[in-house]
N, C-alpha and C positions, 0 to 999 in steps of 0.2 A: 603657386607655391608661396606661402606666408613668408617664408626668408627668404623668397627670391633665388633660390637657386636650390639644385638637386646635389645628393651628396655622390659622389662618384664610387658607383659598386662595378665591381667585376665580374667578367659574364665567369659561371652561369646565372649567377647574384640577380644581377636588376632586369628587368622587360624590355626587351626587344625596341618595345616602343619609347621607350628612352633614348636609344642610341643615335639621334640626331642632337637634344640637346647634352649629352657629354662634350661632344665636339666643341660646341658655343663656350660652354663652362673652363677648359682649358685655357683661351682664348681671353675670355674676359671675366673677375670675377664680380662685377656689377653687371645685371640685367635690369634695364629699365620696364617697367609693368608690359610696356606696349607688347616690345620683344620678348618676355618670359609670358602674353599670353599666345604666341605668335607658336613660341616655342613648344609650351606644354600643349595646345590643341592639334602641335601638326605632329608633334609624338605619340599624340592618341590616335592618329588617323589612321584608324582604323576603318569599315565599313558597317563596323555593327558598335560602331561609337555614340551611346546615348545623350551623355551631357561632360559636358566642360566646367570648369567653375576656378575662379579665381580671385582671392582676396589679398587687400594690397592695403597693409595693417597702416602704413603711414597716411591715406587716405582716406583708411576708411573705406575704399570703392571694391566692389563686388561686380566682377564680372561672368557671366552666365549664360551659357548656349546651351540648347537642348535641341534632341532630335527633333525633324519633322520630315514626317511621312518620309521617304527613302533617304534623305537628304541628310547627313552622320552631322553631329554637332559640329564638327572642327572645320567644319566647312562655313557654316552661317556666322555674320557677324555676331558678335556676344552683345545683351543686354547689358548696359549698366549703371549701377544705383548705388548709393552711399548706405551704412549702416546708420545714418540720421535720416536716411527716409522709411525704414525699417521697424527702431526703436526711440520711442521717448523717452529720454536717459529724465530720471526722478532722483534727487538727493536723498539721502537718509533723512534728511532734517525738514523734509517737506512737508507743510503744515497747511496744504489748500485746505477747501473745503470738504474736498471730496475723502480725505481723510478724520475729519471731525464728522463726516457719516451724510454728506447732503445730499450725496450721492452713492450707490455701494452697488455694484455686484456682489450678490451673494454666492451665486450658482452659477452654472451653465450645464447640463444633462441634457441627451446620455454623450459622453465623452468617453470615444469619439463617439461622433454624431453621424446617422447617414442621411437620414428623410426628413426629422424635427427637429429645431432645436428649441428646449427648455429654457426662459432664461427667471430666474427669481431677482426681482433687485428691490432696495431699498431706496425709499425717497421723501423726505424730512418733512415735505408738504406734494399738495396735490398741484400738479403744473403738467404740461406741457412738456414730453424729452421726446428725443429722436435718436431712436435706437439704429445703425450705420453696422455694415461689415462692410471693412478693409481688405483686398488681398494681401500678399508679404510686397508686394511694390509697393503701395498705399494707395490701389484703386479704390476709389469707392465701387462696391457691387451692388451695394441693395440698403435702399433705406425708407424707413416708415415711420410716421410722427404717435407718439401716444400719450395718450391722455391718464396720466397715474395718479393713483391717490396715496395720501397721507401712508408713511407703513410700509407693509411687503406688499410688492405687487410680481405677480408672474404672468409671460403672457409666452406663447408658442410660433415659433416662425416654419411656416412649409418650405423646406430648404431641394425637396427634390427635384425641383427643373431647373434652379437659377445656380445651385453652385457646385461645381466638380471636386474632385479631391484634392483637398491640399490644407493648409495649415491659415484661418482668416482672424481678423482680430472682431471683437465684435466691440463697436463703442458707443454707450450711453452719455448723451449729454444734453442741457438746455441753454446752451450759450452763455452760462456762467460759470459751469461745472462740468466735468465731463468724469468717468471711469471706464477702464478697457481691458477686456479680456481676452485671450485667446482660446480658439475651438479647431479642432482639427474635424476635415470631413473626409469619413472615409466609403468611398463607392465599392 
């Protein structure tokens, strides 16, 4: 819960599965991250409970359980990761390189993607980049070095055995410059 607490409805109002953390809520009205995710996941336990998920705005930290195989989220420990391992926050006033064009994604097609992914990019001179997809944790999944020349260069990635559905970044870079896009793949 972003504010840390549930607002307190009246049955027939709110879900069943709330009515352990009301209790808590009279009791006390600070819940510390631990205890409100302790709270919301065992208010969802449910058995046909898919995922969990909890953000904790003063940290920043994301916490996130998903089903596996029988096993209801609110049972598994939660993963979890900061929205600085997520996002690379850029200023308005940001004047790398990669903005005066030394680097550029132009494209990424077909979006979503399922089998191929297109990528069109710009590169000021012919060098050396290594094109990288990220999952939203910031795994790296898959990366391959190329060889681009001066101009538009496009080249195609076989994406149907190495990545499942979900949302990846794709990021071009030669170690002095980088640019990054996002591609959703959907199965």
């Amino acid at each position: 819960a972003a504010t840390n607490h549930f607002r307190k409805l009246y049955t027939p109002v709110y879900c069943y599965r709330y009515e352990g953390i009301v209790d808590s809520l009279v009791i006390s009205t600070f819940i510390d991250p631990e205890r409100s995710w302790t709270l919301i996941s065992g208010a969802a336990g449910i058995s046909s409970n898919i995922q969990a998920i909890q953000y904790i705005p003063s940290t920043g930290a994301i916490l996130w359980s998903a089903r596996t195989g029988s096993v209801p989220a609110y049972i598994l420990a939660p993963t979890s990761f900061t929205t600085d391992e997520l996002f690379e926050y850029v200023s308005v006033d940001d004047h790398s390189s990669t903005q005066d064009g030394e680097l550029l994604i132009k494209e990424i097609f077909p979006y979503p993607a399922q089998n191929e992914i297109n990528i069109v990019y710009f590169s000021k001179k012919a060098k050396n980049v290594v094109c990288s997809i990220y999952d939203v944790r910031g795994r790296k999944i898959y990366q391959q070095k190329i060889q681009t020349t001066a101009g538009e260069n496009e080249f195609t990635l076989n994406i149907s055995t190495t990545l499942s559905s979900g949302l990846y970044f794709i990021r071009m870079s030669d170690n002095t410059v980088s640019a990054t896009e996002k591609i959703i793949i959907v199965r």
